[in-house]
N, C-alpha and C positions, 0 to 999 in steps of 0.2 A: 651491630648486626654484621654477621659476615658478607663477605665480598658476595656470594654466591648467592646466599636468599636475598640479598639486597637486586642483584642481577634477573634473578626470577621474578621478584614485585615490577621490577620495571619493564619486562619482558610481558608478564602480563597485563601491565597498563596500558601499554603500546598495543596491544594486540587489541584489547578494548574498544582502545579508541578510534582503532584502523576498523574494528568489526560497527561500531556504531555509525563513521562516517562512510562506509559500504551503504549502510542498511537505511538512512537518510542522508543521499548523497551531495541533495542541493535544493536549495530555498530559491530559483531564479524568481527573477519579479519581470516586470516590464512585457511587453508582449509574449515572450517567451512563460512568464507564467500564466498570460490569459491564454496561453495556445496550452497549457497542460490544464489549465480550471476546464476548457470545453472538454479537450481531450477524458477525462476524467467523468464529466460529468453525463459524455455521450455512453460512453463504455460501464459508467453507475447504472446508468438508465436502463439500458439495454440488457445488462442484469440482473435488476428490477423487473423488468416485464419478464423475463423469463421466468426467475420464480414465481411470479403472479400466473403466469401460465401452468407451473406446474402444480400451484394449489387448487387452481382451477379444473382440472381435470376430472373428471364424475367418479375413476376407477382408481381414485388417489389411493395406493399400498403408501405402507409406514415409512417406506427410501423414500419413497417420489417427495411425500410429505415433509421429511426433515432438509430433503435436497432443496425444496421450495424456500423455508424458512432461511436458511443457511444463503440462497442465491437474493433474498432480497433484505437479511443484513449485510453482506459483501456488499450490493451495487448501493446500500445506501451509505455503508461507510466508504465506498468508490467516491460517492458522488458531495462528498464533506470532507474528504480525503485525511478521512483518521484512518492509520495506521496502512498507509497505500504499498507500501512493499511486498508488508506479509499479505492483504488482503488481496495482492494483484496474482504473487504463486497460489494462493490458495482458488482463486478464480480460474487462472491457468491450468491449476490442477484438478478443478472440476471440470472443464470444457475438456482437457484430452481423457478424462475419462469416459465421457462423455461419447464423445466421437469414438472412442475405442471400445464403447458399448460394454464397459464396468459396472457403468451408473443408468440407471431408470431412466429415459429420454421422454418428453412429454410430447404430444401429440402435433399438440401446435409449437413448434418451434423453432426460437428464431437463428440458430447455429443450427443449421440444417442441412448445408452443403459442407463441403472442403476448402472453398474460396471465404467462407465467411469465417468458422475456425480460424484460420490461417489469418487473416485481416483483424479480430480478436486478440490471437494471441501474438498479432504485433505491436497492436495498442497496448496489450497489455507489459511488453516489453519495455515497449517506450515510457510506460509510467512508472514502470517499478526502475529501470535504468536511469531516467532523468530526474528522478526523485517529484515526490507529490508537487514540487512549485510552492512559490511564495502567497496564494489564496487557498489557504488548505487550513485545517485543523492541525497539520502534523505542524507548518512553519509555526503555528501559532505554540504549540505546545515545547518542540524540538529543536526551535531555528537559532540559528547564531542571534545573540544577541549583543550590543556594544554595552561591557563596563566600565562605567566611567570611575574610578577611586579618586576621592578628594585629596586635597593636600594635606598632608600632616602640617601640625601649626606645631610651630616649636616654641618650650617655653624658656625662656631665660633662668639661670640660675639665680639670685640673690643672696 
C-alpha cells in the first residue's frame, strides 16, 4: 500500500474516533453521574408533558400532532438516556423553533417565557456537553469497557 492511501486510512481512523469520543464524551459514575440521571431525567420529563400537551389540544393540525409524537419519544429517550446528544440538539432544536414561532406552540405550555427557554436550553447543553453519564442506556451500550486478554500458553517443542 502506498505511503499516501496508507496516510489517508489512518487520517480517517483518527477522525472517527476523535468524532465518536466528541459525540459520547464521558460515562462519569459517582455522584457526578446521579447529578446527570436527575438532570436527564428532569428535562425527559418535562418533554414528555409537553408533547402530552400538545396531543392534547382539541384543535390538534397534523404539525402540532407529529411535533407531540416526536416531543414524547425525545423526553422518553431523554429520560433512559439512549442516544442523549443527538436527542438533546434535536430537543434544542425544537424549543428554539419553537420560541422563534417556526413550530406550532401548544396552548398550554410549559417553555413559555424566555427565562425557561433559556434554563432548557442550558440543561440541555449540559447533557449533550457532559455526556449521557454512567446510568444511562448510552454507558450501557457505548461505554469504555476493560479487556482483559488471557495469556498465551506456550507449547514446547519436542
Amino acid at each position: 500500500m502506498p505511503y499516501s492511501s496508507f496516510r489517508r486510512v489512518r487520517v480517517r481512523a483518527a477522525l472517527k474516533e476523535v468524532l465518536l469520543q466528541l459525540w459520547f464524551s464521558a460515562f462519569p459514575g459517582g455522584i457526578t453521574g446521579i447529578s446527570l440521571l436527575l438532570l436527564r431525567a428532569v428535562l425527559g420529563t418535562a418533554v414528555l408533558i409537553e408533547g402530552g400537551l400538545y396531543l392534547r389540544e382539541p384543535s390538534t393540525s397534523l404539525a402540532a400532532w407529529c411535533l407531540g409524537i416526536a416531543a414524547i419519544a425525545c423526553g422518553g429517550l431523554l429520560v433512559i438516556g439512549l442516544l442523549t446528544p443527538f436527542v438533546g440538539v434535536l430537543v434544542g432544536l425544537g424549543t428554539v423553533g419553537a420560541i422563534l414561532s417556526l413550530l406550532p406552540v401548544c396552548t398550554p405550555n410549559l417553555f413559555d417565557s424566555k427565562p425557561a427557554v433559556i434554563f432548557a436550553l442550558t440543561m440541555l447543553l449540559v447533557a449533550v456537553g457532559a455526556g449521557p453519564g454512567r446510568y444511562s442506556v448510552d454507558a450501557r451500550m457505548f461505554g469504555r469497557r476493560e479487556i482483559i486478554i488471557p495469556p498465551r500458553e506456550f507449547q514446547s517443542e519436542q
